[in-house]
N, C-alpha and C positions, 0 to 999 in steps of 0.2 A: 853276395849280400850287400846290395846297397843302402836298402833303405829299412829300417823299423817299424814298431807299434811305439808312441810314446804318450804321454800326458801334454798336453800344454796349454799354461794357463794364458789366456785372453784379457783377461782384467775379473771384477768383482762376479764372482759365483758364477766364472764362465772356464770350464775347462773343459777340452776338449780331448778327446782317442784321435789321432790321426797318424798318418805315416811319413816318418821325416827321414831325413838322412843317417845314416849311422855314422858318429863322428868317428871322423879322421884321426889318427894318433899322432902326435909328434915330436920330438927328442924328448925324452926324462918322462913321457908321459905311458898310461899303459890304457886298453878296453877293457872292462869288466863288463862280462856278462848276469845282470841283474838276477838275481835267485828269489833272494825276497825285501820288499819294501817295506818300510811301516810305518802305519797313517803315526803323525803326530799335533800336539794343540799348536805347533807353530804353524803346520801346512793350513789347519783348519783357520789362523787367523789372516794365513795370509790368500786363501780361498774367497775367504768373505769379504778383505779388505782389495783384492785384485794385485797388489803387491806387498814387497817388503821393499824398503827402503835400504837396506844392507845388504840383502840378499839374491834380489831379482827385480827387473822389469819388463814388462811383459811385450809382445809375448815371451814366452820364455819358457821352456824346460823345467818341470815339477818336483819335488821332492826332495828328502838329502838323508833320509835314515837306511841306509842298504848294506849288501853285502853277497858275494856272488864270486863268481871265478872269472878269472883273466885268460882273456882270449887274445890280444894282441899286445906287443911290446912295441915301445919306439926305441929307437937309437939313444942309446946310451945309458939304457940301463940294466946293472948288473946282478940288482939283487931279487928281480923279480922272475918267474918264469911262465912262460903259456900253461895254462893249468891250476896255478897257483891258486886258492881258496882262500879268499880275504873281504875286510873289513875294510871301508873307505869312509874318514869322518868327513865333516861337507867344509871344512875349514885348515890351512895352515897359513901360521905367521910368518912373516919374512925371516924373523932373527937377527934382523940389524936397525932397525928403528930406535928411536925414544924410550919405547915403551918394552920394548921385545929385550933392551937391553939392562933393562929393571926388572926383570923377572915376571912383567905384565904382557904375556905374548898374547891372552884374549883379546888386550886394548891395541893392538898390534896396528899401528897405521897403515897400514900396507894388508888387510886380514883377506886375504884369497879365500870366496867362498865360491863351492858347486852345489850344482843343484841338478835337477833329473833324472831321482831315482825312482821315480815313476816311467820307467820303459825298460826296454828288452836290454838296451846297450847303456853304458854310461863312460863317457874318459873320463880321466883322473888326472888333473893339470899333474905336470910335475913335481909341482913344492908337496903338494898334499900326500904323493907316492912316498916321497924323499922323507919327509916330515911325521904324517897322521893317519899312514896304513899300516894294515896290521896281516899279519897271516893268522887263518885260524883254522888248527886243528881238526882233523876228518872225524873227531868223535863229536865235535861243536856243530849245534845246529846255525845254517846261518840266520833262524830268525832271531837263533838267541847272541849271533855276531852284532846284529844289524842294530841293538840296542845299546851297545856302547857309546854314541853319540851323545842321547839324552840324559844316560847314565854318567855321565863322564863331568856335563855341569853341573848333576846333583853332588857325586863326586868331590867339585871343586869347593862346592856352596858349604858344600859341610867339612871342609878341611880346613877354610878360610875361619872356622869358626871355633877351632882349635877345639875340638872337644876331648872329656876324657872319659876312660870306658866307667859306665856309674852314674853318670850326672844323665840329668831328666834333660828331655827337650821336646817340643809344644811343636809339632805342625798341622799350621792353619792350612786346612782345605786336602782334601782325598780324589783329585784327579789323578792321570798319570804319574804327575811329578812327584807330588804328594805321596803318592805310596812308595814312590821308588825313594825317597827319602826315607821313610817307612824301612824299607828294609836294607838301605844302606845301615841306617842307625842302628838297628838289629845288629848287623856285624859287625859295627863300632861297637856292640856291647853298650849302648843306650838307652834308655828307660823310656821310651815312647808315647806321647799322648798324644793323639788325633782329634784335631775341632776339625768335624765335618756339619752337613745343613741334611743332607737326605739320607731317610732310611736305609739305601740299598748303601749309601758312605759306609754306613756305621759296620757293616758285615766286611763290606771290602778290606776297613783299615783297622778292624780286627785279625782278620785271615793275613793282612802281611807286618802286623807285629807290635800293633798298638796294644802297649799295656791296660792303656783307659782311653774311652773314646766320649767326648764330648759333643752333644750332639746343638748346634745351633736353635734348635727350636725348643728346647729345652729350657726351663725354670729350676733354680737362678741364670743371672744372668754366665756366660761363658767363662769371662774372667774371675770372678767366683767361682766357677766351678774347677777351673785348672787352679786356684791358689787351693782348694781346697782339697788338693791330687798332690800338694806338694806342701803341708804343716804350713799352707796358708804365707809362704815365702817366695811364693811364685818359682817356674823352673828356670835350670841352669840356661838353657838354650829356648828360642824361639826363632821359628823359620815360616815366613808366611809366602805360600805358594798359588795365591789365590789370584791375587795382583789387584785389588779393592783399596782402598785407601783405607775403609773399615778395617781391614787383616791387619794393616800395615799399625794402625793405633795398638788392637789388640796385639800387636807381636810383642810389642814397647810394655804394654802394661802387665803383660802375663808372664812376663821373667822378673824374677828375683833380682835383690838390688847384687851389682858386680856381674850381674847376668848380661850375654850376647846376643844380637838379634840379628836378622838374614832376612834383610829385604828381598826375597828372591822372585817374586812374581814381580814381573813390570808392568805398572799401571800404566792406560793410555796417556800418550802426550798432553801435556798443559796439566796435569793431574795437580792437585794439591793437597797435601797429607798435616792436620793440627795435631802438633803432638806436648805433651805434659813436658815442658823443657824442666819444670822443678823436679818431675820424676826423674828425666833424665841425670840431671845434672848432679843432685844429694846421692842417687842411688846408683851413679856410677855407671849408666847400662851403657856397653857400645853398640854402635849400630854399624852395618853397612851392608851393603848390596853385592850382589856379582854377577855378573855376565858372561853367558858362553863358557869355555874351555880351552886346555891347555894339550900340547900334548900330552905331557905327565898325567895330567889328570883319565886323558884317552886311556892312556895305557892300563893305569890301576881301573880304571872301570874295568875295562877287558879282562883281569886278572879275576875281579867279584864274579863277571858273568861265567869264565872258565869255569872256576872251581866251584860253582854254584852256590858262592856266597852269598849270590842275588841270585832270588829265580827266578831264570828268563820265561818260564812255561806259565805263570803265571799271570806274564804283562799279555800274552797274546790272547784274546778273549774271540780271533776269527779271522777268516781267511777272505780273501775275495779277485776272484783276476782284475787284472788291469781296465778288464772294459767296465767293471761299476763301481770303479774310484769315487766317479761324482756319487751315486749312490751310496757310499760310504759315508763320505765327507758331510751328506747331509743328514744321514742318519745321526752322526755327530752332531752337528748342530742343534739335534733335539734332549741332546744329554740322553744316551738310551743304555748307557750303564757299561758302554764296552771301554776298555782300555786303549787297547791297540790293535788294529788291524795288520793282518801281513798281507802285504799286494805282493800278486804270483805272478810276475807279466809273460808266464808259461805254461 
């Protein structure tokens, strides 16, 4: 077995099927044999923009939501075995930095990312084995392993925002992330309101746990419509998943005063966002943002997906083998209503 089927991206809306080498393993690292992959809005931004600037340069090896069984070990490690059934997140921190040593190991200067889980094989440097893999149980499907990834910075986004079981929280926009907020809140025992823009939103973030759903094309305006979901006091939380500058105003204005906000969609570079500093400032609101994940945070995702506190059966809305990724990706591109694909590169 020398060589593969894999993905690999070329630059903007160029990837290719082709047959590369099967990586080599080398101390502390292991092989995973890829089970199932699953399309994400990171892959799809970084499809359309040719790279990621943190992530990859091209060309380069594809993907990073997977999960699969271990086929080969390197030297010197002890805890894994040939066989093994596991989870591989596409990131670990060093744990000695600045930042890793302030309890911010997403901001990790040193943040070791993989990528390539679009093919048959994929290594797993060694921090990432050591660090932010996981085994996962023979009753665990691995497409619903392979979600603890995306699951894990919703996870962090909404931990960082200190909620308590009871209080309302407002999320802006019903794509993947959006729902999976959707129903992390659900098992935080949270009061859920969905501002979505398209009819097939309003069914989706119904179905994973929105109490009330706001629909953007709607009369009054939205912000009025969530103050008046909540005795007109705006809610406890707001998380905007949308990544618009517009989300990011409404996130601000549609929480109550003492109320937190979760800049969580990233708007493009150079973006500029006007916000009500008198709102802010009388009424108390905090703001802030988060990026990526932790392992902690990996881990308790893992734990929701387990016990099916989050349904993973759900996210997956379709299958497709490795050879019509690009077909995939750009059926995405047309917004066609799917969530999540799983790539089967078998």
């Amino acid at each position: 077995m020398s060589t593969m089927t894999a993905a690999v991206l070329y630059g903007k809306e160029d990837v290719r099927i082709e047959s590369v080498p099967v990586p080599q393993v080398g101390p502390g690292e292991v092989l995973v044999r890829v089970e199932a992959a699953l399309t994400c809005g990171t892959d799809l931004k970084v499809f359309r923009r040719g790279y990621h600037a943190k992530m990859l340069v091209p060309p380069a090896l594809f993907g990073h939501e997977l999960a699969g069984v271990i086929i080969a070990i390197g030297d010197g490690v002890s805890k894994w075995k040939v066989g093994d059934r596991v989870v591989s997140l596409n990131s670990a921190p060093c744990g000695v930095c600045f930042f890793c040593d302030r309890g911010q190991e997403n901001l990790c200067e040193d943040l070791l990312f993989n990528n390539g889980a679009y093919a048959e094989f994929i290594r797993i440097p060694a921090r990432i084995v050591e660090k932010n893999m996981l085994l996962v149980p023979e009753d665990m499907s691995f497409t619903a392993a392979a979600l603890t990834e995306p699951l894990a910075c919703v996870v962090r986004g909404l931990d960082e925002m200190q909620p308590e079981p009871g209080e309302s929280i407002v999320i802006i926009g019903a794509g993947p992330i959006g729902l999976m907020f959707l129903q992390v809140a659900r098992a935080y025992g949270l009061r859920a309101i969905a501002v979505v823009k398209r009819d097939e939103q309003v069914v989706a973030a119904k179905h994973f746990g929105a109490e009330h759903v706001v629909q953007t094309t709607d009369k009054p305006e939205p912000i009025e419509a969530v103050k008046r979901l909540t005795n007109g006091r705006g809610a406890d939380l707001s998380v905007e998943c949308v990544a618009q500058p517009l989300g990011w105003q409404w996130a601000v204005e549609m929480v109550r005063k003492g109320g937190r906000v979760n800049f969580f969609g990233g708007c493009a570079a150079g973006t500029k966002v006007e916000l009500d500093t008198n709102r802010i400032h009388y009424s108390e609101i905090s703001m802030k943002a988060t990026f990526h994940h932790t392992p902690a945070a990996g881990r308790k995702a893992f734990e929701l997906l387990r016990t099916g506190a989050v349904h993973s059966h759900d996210f997956i809305t379709g299958q497709a083998n490795l050879s019509d990724l690009e077909t995939v990706l750009r059926r995405m591109m047309n917004r066609n209503g799917e969530i999540k694909t799983a790539i089967l590169p078998r």
